[in-house]
C-alpha positions as CSV (number, residue, x, y, z in Angstrom):
1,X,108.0,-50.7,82.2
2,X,105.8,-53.0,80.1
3,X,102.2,-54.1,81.4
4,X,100.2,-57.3,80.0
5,X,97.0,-58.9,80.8
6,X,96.3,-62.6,80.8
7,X,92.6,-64.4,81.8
8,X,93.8,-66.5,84.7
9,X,92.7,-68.1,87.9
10,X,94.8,-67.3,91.2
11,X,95.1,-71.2,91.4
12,X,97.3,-71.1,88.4
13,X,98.8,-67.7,88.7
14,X,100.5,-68.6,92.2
15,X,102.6,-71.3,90.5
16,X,104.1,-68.6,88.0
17,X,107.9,-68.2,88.5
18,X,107.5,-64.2,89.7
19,X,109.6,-62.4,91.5
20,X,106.5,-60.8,93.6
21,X,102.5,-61.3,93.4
22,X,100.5,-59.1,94.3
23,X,96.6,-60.4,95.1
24,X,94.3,-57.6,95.3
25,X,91.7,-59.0,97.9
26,X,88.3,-57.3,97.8
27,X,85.8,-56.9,100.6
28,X,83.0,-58.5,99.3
29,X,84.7,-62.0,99.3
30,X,82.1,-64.2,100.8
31,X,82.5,-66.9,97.5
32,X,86.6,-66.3,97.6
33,X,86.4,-67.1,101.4
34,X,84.5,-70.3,101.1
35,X,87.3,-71.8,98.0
36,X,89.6,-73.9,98.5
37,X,92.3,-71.7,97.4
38,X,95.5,-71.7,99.9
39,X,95.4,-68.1,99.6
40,X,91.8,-67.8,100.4
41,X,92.6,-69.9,103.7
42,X,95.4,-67.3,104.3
43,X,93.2,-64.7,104.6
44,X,90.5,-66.1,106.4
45,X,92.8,-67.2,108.9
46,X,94.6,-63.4,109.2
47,X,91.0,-62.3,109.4
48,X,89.9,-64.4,112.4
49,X,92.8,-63.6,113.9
50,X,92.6,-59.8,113.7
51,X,96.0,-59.8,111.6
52,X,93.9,-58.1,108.1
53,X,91.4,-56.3,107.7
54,X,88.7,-55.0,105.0
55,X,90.3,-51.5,104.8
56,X,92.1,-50.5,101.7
57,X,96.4,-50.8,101.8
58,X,95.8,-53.4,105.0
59,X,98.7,-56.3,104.0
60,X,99.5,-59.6,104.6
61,X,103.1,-60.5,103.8
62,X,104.5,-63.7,102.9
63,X,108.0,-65.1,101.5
64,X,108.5,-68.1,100.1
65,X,104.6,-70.2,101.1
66,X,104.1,-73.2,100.5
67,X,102.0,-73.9,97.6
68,X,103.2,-70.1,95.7
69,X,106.5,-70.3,93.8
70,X,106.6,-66.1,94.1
71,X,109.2,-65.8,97.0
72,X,107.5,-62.4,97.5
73,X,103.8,-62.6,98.3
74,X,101.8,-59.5,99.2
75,X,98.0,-59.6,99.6
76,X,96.6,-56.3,100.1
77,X,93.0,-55.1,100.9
78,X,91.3,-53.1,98.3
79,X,88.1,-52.4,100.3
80,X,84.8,-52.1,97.9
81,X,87.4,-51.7,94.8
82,X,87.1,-48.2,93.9
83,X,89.9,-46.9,91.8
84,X,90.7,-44.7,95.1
85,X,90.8,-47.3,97.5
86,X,92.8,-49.9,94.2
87,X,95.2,-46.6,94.4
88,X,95.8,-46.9,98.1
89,X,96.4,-50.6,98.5
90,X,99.2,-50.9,95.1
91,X,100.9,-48.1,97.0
92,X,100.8,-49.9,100.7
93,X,101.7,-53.1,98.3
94,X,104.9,-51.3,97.0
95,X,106.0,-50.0,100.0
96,X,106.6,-53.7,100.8
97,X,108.2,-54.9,97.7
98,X,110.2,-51.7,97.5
99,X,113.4,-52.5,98.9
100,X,113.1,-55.9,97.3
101,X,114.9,-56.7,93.7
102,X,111.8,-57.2,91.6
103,X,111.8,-57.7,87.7
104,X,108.6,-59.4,87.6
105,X,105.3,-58.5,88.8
106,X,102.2,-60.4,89.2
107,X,99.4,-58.2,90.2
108,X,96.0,-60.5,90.3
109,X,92.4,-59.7,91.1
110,X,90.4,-62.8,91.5
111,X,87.7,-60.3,90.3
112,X,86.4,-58.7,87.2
113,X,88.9,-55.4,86.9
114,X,87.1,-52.3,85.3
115,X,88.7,-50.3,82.8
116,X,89.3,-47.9,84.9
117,X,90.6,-49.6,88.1
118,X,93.3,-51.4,85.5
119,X,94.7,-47.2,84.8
120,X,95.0,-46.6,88.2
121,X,96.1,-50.0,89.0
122,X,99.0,-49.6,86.3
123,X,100.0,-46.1,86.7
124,X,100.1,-46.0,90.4
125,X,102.4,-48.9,90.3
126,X,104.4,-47.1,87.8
127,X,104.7,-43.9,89.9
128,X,105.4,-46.0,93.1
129,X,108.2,-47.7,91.3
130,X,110.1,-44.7,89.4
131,X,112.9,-43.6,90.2
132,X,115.3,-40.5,88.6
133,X,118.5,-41.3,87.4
134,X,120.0,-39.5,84.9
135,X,122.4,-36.9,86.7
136,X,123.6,-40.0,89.5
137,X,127.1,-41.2,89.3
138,X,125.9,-43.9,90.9
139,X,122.3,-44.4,90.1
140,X,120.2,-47.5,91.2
141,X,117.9,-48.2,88.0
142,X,114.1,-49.2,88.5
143,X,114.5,-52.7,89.0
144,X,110.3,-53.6,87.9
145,X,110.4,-53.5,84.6
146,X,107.1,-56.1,83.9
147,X,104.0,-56.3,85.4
148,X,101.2,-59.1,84.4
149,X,97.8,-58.3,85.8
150,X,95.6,-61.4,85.6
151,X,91.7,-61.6,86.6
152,X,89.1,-64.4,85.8
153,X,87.9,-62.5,83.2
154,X,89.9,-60.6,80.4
155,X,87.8,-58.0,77.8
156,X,88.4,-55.9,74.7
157,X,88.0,-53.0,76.5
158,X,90.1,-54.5,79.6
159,X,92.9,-55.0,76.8
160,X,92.4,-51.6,75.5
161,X,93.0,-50.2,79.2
162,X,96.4,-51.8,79.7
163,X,97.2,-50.3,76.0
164,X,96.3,-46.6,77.8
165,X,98.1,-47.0,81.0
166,X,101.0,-48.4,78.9
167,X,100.7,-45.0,76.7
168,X,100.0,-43.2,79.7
169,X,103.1,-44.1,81.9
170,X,105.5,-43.7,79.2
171,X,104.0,-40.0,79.0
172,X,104.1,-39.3,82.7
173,X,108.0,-40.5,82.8
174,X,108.9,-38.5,80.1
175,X,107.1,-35.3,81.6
176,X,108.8,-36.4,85.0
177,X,112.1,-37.1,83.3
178,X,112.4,-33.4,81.7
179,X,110.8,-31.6,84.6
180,X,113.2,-33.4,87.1
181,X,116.4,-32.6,85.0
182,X,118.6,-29.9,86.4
183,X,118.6,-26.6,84.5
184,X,121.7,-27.4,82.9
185,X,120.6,-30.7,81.6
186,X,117.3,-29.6,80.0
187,X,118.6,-26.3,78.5
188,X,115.9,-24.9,75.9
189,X,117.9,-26.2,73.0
190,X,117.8,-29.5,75.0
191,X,113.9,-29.4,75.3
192,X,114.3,-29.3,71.4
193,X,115.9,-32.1,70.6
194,X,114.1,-34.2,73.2
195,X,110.6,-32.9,71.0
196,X,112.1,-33.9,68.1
197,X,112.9,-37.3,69.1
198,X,109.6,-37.7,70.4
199,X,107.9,-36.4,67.0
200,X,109.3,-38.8,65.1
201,X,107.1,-41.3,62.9
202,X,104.6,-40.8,59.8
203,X,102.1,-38.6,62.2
204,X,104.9,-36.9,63.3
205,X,106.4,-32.9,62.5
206,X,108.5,-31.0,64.7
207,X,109.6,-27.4,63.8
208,X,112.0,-25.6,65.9
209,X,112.8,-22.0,65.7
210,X,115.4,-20.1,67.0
211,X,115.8,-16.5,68.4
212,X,115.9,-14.7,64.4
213,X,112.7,-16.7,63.3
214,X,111.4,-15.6,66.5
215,X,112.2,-11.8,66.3
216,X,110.8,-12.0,62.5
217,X,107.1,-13.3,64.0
218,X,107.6,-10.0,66.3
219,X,107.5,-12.1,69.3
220,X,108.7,-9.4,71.3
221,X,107.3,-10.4,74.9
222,X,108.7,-13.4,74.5
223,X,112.1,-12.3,73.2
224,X,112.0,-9.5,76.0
225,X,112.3,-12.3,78.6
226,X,114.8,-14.4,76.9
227,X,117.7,-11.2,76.2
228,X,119.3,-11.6,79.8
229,X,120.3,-15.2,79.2
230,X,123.1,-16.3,77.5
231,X,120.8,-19.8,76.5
232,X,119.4,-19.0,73.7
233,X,115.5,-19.4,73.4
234,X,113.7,-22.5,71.2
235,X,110.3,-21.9,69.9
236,X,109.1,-25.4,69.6
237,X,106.1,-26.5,67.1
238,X,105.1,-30.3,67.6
239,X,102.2,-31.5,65.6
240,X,100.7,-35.3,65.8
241,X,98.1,-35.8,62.6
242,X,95.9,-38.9,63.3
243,X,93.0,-37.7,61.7
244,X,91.5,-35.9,58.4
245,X,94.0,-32.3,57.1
246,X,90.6,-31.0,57.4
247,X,89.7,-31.9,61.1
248,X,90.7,-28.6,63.2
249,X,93.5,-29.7,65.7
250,X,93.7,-29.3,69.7
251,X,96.7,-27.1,70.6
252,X,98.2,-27.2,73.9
253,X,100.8,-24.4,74.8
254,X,102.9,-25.4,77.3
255,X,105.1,-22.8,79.8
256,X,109.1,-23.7,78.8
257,X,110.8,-21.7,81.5
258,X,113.9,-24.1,82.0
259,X,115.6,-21.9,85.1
260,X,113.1,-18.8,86.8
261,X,115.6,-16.7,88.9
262,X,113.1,-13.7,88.9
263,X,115.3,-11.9,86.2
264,X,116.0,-8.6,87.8
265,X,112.9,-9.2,90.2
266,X,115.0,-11.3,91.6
267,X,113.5,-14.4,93.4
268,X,114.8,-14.9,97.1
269,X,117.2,-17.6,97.2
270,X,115.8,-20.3,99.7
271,X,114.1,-23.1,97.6
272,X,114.8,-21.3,94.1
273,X,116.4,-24.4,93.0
274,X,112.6,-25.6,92.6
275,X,112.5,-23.3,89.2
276,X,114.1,-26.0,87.3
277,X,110.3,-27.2,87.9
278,X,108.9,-23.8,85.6
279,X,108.8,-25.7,82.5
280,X,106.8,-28.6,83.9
281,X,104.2,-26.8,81.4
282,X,106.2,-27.9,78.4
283,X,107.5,-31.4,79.7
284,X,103.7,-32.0,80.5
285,X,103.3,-31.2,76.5
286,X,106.4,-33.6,75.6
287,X,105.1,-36.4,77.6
288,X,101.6,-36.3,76.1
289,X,103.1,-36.5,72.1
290,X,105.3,-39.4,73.8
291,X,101.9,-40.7,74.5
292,X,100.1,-40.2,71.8
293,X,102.3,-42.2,69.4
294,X,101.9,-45.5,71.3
295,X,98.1,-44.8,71.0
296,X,97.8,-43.3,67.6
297,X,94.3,-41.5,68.4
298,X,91.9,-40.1,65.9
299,X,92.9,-36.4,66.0
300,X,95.1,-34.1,65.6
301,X,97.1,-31.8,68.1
302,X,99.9,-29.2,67.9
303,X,102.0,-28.7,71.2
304,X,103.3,-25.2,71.5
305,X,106.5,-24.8,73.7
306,X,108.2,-21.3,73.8
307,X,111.1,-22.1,75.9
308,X,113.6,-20.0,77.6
309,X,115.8,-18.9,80.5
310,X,115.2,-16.2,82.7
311,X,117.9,-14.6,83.6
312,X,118.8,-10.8,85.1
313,X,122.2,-10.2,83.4
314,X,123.0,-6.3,81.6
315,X,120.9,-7.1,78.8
316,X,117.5,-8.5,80.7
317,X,114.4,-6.7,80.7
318,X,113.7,-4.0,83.3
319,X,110.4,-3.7,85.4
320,X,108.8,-0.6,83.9
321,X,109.9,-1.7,80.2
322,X,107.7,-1.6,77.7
323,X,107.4,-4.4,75.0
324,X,105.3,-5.2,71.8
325,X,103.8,-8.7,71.4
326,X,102.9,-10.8,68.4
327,X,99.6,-9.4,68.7
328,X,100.5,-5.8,68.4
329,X,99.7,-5.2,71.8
330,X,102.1,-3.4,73.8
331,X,102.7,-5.0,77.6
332,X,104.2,-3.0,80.4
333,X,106.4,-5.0,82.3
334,X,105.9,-4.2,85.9
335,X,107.3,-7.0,87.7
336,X,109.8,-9.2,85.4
337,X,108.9,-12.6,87.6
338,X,105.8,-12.7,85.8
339,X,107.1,-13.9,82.8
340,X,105.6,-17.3,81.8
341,X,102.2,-15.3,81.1
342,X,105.1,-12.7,78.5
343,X,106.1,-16.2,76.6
344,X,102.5,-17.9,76.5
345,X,101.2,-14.8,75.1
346,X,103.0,-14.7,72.1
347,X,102.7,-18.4,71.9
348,X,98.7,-18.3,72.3
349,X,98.6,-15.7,69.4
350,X,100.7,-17.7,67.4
351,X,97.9,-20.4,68.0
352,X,95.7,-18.9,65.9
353,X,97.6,-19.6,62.4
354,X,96.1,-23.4,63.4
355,X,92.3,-22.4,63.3
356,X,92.5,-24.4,66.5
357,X,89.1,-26.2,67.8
358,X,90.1,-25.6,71.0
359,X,93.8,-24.2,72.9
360,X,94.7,-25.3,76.4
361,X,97.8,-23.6,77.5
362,X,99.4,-25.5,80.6
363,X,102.0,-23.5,82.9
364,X,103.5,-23.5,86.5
365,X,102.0,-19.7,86.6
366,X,101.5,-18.5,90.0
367,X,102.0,-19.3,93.7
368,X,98.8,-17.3,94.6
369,X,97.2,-20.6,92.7
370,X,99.1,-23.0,95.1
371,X,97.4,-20.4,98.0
372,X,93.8,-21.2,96.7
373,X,94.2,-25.1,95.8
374,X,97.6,-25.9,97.0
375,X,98.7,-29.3,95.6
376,X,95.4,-31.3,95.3
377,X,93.8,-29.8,92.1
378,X,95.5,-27.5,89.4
379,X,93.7,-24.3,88.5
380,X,91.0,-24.6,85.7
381,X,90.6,-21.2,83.6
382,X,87.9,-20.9,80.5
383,X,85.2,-18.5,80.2
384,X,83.8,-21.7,77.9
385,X,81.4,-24.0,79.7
386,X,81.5,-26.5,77.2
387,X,85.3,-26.7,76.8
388,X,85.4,-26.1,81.4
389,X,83.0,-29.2,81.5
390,X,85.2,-31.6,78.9
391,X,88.5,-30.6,80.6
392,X,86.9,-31.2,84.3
393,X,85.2,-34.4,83.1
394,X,88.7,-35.4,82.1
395,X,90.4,-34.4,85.2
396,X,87.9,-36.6,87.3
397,X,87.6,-39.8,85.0
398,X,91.7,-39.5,85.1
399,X,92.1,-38.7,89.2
400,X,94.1,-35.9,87.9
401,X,91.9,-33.3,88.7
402,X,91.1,-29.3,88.4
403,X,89.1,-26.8,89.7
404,X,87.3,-23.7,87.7
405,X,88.0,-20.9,89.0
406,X,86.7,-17.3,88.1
407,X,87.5,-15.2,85.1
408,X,85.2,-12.0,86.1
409,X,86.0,-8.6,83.3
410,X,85.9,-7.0,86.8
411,X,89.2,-8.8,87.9
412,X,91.2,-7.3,84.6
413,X,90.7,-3.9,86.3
414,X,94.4,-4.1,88.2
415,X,96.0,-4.6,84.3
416,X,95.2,-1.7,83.4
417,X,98.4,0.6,82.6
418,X,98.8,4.8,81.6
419,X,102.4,3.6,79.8
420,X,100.6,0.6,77.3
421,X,98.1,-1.1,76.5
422,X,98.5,-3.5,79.7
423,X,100.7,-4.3,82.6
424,X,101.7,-7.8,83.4
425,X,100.7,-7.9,86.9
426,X,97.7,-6.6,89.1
427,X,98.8,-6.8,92.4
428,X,98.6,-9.4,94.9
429,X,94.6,-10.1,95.5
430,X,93.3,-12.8,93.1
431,X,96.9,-13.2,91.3
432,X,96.2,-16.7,90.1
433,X,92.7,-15.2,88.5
434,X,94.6,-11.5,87.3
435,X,97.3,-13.4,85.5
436,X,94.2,-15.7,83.7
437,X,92.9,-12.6,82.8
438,X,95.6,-11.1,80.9
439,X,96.6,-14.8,78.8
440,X,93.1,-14.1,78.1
441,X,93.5,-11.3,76.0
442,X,95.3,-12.6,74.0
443,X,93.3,-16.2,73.0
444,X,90.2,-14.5,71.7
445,X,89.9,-15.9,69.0
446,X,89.3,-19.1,69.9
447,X,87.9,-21.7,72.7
448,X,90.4,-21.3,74.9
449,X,90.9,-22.7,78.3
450,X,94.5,-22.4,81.1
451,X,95.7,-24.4,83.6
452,X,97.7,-23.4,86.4
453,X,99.7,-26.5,87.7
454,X,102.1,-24.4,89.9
455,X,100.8,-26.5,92.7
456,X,99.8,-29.9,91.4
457,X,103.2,-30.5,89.0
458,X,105.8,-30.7,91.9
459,X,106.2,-32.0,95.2
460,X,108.9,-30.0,97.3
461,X,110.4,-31.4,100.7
462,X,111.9,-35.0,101.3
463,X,110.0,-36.0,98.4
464,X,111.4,-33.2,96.2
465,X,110.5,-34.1,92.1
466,X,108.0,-33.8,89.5
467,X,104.8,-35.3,89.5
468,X,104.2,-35.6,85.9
469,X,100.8,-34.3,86.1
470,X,98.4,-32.7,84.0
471,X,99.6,-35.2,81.1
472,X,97.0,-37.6,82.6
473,X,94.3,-34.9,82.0
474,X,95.3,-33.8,78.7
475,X,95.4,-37.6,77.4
476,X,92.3,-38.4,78.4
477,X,90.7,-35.2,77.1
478,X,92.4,-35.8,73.9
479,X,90.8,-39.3,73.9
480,X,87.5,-38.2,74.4
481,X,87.6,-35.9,72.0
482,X,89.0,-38.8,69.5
483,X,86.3,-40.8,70.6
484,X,83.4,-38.3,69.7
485,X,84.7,-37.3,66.2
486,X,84.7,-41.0,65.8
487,X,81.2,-41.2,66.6
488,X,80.2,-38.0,64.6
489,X,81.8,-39.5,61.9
490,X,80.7,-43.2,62.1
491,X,77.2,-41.6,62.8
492,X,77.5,-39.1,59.1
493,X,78.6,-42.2,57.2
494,X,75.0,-44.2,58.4
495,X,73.1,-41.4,57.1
């Protein structure tokens, strides 16, 4: 989908030859009301009459008006204009135009746009319109595939928001597009070859090692939950330089389990189709390189995927096993369904070759994290305050938000294990904090923060798929952090 922005009036923009328009009608329209606009005298008519309302997603619907050449014409409430209520009326707009054959969009705001309503403006309508198709014999393609937002009054930094949301989109679908793929279609050697055509471009490496490299970094948690599947495992290393070699580079790690059955804790069968969704963690990671090469930020960021199967065939690991990670610290394995926190470990210790400013490891890690937040906010772990504060800032100014939650020493209690130096689960109280509490062990040397997205990066039910979340997030904490070395650096050059 490709966005632009043009300075118009919506006395010129209802003669473009669209396909749908879309007016975004705000309520403090006192001045629009009193114009001589046809569409203006549409609405204050509907409103007299009782037919729309100031209250955000309330629609008027219109085909073929005189005085519009759009066949489709959709004017939709946005209340006071907040990037909430913006959200609310392009979805109630879509919902209109969604059984419709559109190519070309119109969306117009016969006001000044902010930055930020633009994002929300752009990616909702980019969510509302996707559609998966890659495993349909007979799939029915997204039809939108160009959207003009006009206002009366275009800025550099409106411009620049289009350029984000364009960046942004193409990051979510890719995230959605690997996290929606069947198991069999986004095999770990798959997830490969998708990061390498991602990482492609000047700014661009992409490493990927296989199971020997692997066994020779004595990644042996990892390994341990990769031997009962017959997919062999990728360890995937994606680095984006858009800065200085000597400017210390974000990493995010990012949970590749392509099928969860449980291994030989077996998961009960109802809904465990859903564990394609376990490496939404690494497609989240995928989708924000895909990103980060239409914006070419100044920064630099390595993306971590260990990705793997879990499987419970002869070979697969056994609860009571005992394994040694990259660390050197040895893990008993009490329950093998805890596995994403046995790959990220290894993963987060091999981090630290980077001398990372910060790590953010991102993983669909437990369903006691879905108990506490359920599918509004993902899990926010850091015992940081400056790194919790950046990441939650990020979260808010993106509408893809988190929540801190505790990291206490007191929780770690339940890890503790007579057979090694720590067991891979603590019980059932607090397992969203316990299983933060043992990644944590092994990212100590460094600012490190996780995020559990087990409820935030799938929908389940009629609406079944991936949401493509927390690569909004991540972006925009990457950007922020572009934008302050920017500053630092503009500010070292004045001195």
């Amino acid at each position: 989908m490709n966005f632009e922005i043009q300075k118009r009036a919506l006395s010129t923009v209802i003669r473009d030859d669209l396909d749908a328009l879309v007016v975004l009608w705000p309520t403090q329209d006192a001045e629009l009301l009193a114009s001589k606009d046809p569409i203006a005298a549409l609405v204050k008519s509907a409103l007299q009459h009782g037919d729309f309302e100031h209250k955000a997603g309330s629609a008027l619907t219109l085909y073929a008006q005189a005085g519009v050449k759009t066949r489709h014409l959709v004017i939709v409430s946005v209340a006071d204009g907040s990037p909430s209520q913006v959200r609310t009326a392009v979805n109630a707009a879509w919902s209109v135009l969604k059984s419709v054959k559109v190519k070309r969009m119109g969306v117009h705001a016969p006001f000044d746009l902010t930055a930020k309503t633009l994002q929300v403006a752009a990616s909702t309508l980019a969510q509302a319109s996707y559609s998966y198709t890659t495993t349909l014999s007979q799939a029915k393609p997204r039809s939108l595939k160009w959207v003009v937002f006009s206002t009366p009054q275009v800025l550099a930094e409106q411009r620049a928001a289009v350029a984000h949301a364009q960046a942004l989109v193409s990051g979510i679908e890719v995230a959605k597009e690997w996290a929606n793929r069947p198991a069999n279609h986004a095999t770990p050697a798959m997830l490969a070859d998708a990061a390498k055509s991602i990482a492609k471009g000047a700014s661009f490496k992409c490493e990927v090692l296989g199971p020997k490299e692997v066994s020779k970094l004595g990644m042996g948690a990892f390994l341990a939950v990769a031997r009962g599947s017959v997919e062999p495992l990728r360890f995937i290393v994606m680095r984006y330089n858009g800065a200085s070699s000597t400017q210390a580079p974000v990493v995010l790690v990012g949970k590749g389990i392509t099928f969860d059955t449980g291994g030989i804790s077996m998961k009960p069968a109802p809904e465990m189709d859903e564990m394609k969704f376990d490496m939404c963690g690494a497609a989240s990671v995928l989708g924000v390189f895909k990103a980060l090469g239409e914006l070419k930020p100044n920064i630099n960021v390595v993306g971590l995927i260990p990705a793997t199967e879990n499987m419970p065939d002869g070979s697969a690991v056994k609860p009571g096993d005992v394994v040694t990670s990259m660390s050197g610290q040895t893990i008993e394995i009490l329950n093998t369904d805890a596995e994403g926190r046995l790959v990220l470990c290894d993963a987060l210790t091999y981090a630290e070759r980077f001398k990372p400013r910060a790590v953010i490891d991102i993983a669909t890690l437990t369903g006691a994290c879905v108990i506490a937040l359920g599918g509004v906010r993902s899990g926010l772990f850091t015992a940081d305050n400056a790194l919790a504060e950046m990441i939650h800032l990020a979260g808010e100014s993106s509408g893809d938000t988190c929540w801190r939650m505790p990291l206490d020493d007191d929780y770690a209690e339940g890890l503790k294990s007579r057979f090694a130096d720590v067991a891979n689960v603590a019980g059932r109280q607090a397992g969203a904090v316990t299983a933060a509490k043992f990644l944590q062990r092994f990212a100590s040397n460094y600012p490190w923060a996780h995020l559990d997205i087990a409820g935030t990066a799938w929908r389940s039910g009629a609406a079944k798929g991936a949401t493509g979340r927390p690569v909004s997030l991540l972006l925009s904490y990457l950007l922020i952090q572009a934008e302050q070395k920017t500053l630092k650096l503009a500010a070292s050059h004045r001195k």
